[in-house]
Wavefront OBJ file of the C-alpha trace (Angstrom):
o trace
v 26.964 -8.209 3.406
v 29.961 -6.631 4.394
v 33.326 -5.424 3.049
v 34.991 -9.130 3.334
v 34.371 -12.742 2.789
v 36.260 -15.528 3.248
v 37.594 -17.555 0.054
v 39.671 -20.985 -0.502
v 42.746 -20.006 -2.301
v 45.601 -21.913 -3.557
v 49.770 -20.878 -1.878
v 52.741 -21.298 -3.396
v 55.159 -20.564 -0.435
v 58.828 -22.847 -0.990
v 58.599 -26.337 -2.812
v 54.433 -26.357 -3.245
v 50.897 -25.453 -3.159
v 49.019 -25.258 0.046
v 45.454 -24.984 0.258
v 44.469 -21.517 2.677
v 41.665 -19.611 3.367
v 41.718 -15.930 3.103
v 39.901 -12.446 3.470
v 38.543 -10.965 -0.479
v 37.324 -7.985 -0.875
v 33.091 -7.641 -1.998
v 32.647 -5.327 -5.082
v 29.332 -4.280 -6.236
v 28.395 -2.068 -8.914
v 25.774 0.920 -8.143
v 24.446 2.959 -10.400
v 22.583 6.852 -10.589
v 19.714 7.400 -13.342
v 17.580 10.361 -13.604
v 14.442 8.455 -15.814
v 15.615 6.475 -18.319
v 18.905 8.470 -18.409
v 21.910 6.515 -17.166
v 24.102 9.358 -15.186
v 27.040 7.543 -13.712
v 27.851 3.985 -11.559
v 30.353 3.390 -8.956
v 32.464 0.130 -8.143
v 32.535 -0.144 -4.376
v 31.538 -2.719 -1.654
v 28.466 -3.120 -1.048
v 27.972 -1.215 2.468
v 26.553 1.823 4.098
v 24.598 3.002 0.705
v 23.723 6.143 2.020
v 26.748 7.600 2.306
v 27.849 6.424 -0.961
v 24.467 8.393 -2.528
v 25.710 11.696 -0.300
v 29.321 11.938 -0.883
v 29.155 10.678 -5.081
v 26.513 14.106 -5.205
v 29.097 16.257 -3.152
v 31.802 14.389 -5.564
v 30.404 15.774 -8.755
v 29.204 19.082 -7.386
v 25.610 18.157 -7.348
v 25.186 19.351 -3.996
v 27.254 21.383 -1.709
v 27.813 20.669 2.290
v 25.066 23.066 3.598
v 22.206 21.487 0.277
v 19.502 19.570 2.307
v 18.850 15.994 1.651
v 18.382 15.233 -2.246
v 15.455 13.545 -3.435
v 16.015 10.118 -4.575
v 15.507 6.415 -3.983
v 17.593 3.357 -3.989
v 16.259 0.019 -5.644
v 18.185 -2.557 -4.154
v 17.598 -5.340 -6.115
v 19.080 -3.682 -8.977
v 21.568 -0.954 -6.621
v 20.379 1.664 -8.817
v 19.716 5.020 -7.335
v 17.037 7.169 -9.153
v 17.153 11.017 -8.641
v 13.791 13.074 -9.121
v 15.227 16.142 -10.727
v 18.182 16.218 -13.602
v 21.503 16.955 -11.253
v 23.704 20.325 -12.229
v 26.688 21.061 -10.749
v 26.174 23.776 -7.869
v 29.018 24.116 -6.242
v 32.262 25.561 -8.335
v 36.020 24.762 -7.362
v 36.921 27.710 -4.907
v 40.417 28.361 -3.515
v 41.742 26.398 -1.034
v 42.422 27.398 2.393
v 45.550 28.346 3.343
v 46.906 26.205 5.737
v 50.662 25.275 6.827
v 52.061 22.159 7.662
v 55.519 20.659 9.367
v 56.988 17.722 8.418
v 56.371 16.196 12.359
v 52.696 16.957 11.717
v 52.743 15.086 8.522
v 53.875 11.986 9.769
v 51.700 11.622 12.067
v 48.955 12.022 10.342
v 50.144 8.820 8.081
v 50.731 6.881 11.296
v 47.392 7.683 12.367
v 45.807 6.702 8.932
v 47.270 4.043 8.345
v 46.821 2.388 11.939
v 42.843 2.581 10.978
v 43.409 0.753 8.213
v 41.945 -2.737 9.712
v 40.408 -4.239 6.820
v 43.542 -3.466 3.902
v 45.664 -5.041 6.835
v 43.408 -8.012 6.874
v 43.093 -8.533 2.766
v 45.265 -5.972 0.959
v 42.524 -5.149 -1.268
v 40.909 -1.691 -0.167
v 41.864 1.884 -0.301
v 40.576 4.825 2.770
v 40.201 8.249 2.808
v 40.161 10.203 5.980
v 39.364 13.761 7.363
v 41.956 15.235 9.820
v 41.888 18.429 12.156
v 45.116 20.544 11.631
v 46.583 19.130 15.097
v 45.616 15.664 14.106
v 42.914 14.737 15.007
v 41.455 12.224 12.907
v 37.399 13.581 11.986
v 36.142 10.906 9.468
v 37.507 7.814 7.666
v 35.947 5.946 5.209
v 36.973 3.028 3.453
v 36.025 1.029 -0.115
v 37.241 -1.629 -2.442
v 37.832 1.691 -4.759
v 40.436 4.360 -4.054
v 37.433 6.924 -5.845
v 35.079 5.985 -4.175
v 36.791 5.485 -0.816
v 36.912 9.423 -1.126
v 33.489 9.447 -1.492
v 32.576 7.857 1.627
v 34.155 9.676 3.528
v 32.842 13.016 1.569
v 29.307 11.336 2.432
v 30.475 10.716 6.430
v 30.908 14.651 6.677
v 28.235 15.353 4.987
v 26.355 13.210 7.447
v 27.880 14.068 10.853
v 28.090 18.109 10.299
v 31.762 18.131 9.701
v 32.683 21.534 8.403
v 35.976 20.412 6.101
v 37.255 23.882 5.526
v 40.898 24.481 6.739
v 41.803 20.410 6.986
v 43.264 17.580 5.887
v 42.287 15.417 3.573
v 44.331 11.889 3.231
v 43.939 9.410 0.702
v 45.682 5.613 0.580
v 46.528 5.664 -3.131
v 46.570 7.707 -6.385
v 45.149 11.008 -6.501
v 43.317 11.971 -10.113
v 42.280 15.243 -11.432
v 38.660 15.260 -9.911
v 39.546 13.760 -6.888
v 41.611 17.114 -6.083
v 38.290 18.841 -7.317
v 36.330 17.244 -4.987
v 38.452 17.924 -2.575
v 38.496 22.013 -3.194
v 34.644 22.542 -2.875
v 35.142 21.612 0.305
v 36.904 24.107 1.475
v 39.662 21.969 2.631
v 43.568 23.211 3.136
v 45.580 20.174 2.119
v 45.586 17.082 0.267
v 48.134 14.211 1.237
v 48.290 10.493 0.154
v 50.325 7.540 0.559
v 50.673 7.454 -3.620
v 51.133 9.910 -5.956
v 48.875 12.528 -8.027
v 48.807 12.830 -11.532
v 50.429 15.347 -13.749
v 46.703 17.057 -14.058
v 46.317 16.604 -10.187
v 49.461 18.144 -9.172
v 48.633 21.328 -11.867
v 45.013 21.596 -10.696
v 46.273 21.834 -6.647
v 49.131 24.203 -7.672
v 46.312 26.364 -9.263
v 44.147 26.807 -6.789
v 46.927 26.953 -4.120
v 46.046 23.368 -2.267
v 49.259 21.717 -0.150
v 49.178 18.236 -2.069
v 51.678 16.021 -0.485
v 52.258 12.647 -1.648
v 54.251 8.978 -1.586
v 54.702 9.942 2.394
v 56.965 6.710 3.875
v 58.732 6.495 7.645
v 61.223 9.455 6.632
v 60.656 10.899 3.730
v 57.748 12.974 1.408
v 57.253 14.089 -1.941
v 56.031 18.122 -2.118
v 54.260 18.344 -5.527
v 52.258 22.128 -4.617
v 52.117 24.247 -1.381
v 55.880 23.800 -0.744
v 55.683 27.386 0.530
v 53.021 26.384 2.969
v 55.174 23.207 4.668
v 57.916 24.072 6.958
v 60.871 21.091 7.535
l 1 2 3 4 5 6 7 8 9 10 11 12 13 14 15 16 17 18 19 20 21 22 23 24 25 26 27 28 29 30 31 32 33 34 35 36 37 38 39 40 41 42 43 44 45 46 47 48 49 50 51 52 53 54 55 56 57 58 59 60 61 62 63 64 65 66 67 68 69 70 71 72 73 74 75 76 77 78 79 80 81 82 83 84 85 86 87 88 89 90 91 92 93 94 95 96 97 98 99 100 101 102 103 104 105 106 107 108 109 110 111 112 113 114 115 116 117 118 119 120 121 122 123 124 125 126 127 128 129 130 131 132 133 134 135 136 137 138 139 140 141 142 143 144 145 146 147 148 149 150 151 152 153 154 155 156 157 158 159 160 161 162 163 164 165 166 167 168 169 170 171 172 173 174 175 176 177 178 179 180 181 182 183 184 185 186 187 188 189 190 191 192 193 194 195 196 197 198 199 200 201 202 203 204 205 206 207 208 209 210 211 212 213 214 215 216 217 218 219 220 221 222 223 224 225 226 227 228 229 230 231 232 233
């Protein structure tokens, strides 16, 4: 189906309306049962399913980076996915990596993101995570009509391809939550950055397990909310 379809939409731009057509953003809704137990659902756009499957198991700890395939099937006229056995949370938050970052280095990075991001420059209307090497280079990118689950594409794109995420970068187009930074520790991963800003719980969960969480990064400035040790100016 795709992430996009065009939509007649109504301008106001001066004295009037104008009739346009423009890019919207697809959602679906997809959701995980284990028998007639309801577990979770996901808003996202309705692409690349597998991944999706992958990285919302590696988001909620039901499987770790080196777990083999889970069991499970996808009904697609309903986009529920049913797992076999009852999911329990493997894989525990670990310390992050220690890692150190300069400013020059940062801002690249967000050049580099955001110059991927085709389809929010096209509609306005999705968020991306991507997976960066400490020199820059860019390893994965993922995008989705959801800033959660955005991250969980891209968790399910490393998952896929054999990325080994411990010691990088993490980068995220909007907010960062409490369990995002979670997700983003059983990786093994070094840093988290984002064009927003993390909540309070976000920025105390990083500083506790010692992950660089950088945040509302712009042309020439950056906002340091744990790590500050680890980031040289």
């Amino acid at each position: 189906m795709g992430y996009l379809k065009r939509e007649r939409i109504y301008r106001f731009q001066g004295k009037g309306l104008e009739v346009k057509s423009d890019w919207l953003a697809r959602e679906e809704k997809i959701e995980f049962w284990y028998g007639e137990e309801k577990l979770d659902h996901l808003v996202c756009s309705p692409v690349n399913f597998k991944e999706l499957i992958l990285g919302w198991m590696l988001f909620q700890g039901y499987i770790s980076l080196k777990s083999s395939l889970p069991d499970c099937r996808l009904e697609p006229r309903n986009n529920r996915v049913y797992l076999k056995q009852k999911p329990e949370a493997i894989k525990l938050e670990k310390p992050a990596s220690k890692i150190t970052l300069t400013s020059e280095i940062i801002f690249k990075l967000a050049r580099r993101f955001e110059a991927r991001g085709k389809i929010y420059q096209r509609s306005g209307a999705v968020h991306s995570a991507g997976v960066f090497e400490q020199k820059g280079q860019l390893l994965a990118y993922a995008q989705d009509i959801s800033r959660r689950t955005a991250l969980v594409r891209v968790l399910g794109k490393i998952y896929l391809s054999g990325i080994n995420p411990k010691a990088k970068i993490f980068f995220l187009s909007g907010r960062v939550f409490e369990d995002m930074v979670g997700a983003v520790l059983r990786t093994g991963a070094g840093a988290l950055l984002s064009l927003g800003a993390p909540s309070k719980q976000a920025k105390e969960k990083a500083e506790a397990r010692g992950l660089v969480l950088i945040g509302f990064i712009k042309k020439e400035r950056f906002n340091i909310y744990a790590g500050e040790d680890r980031v040289k100016i």
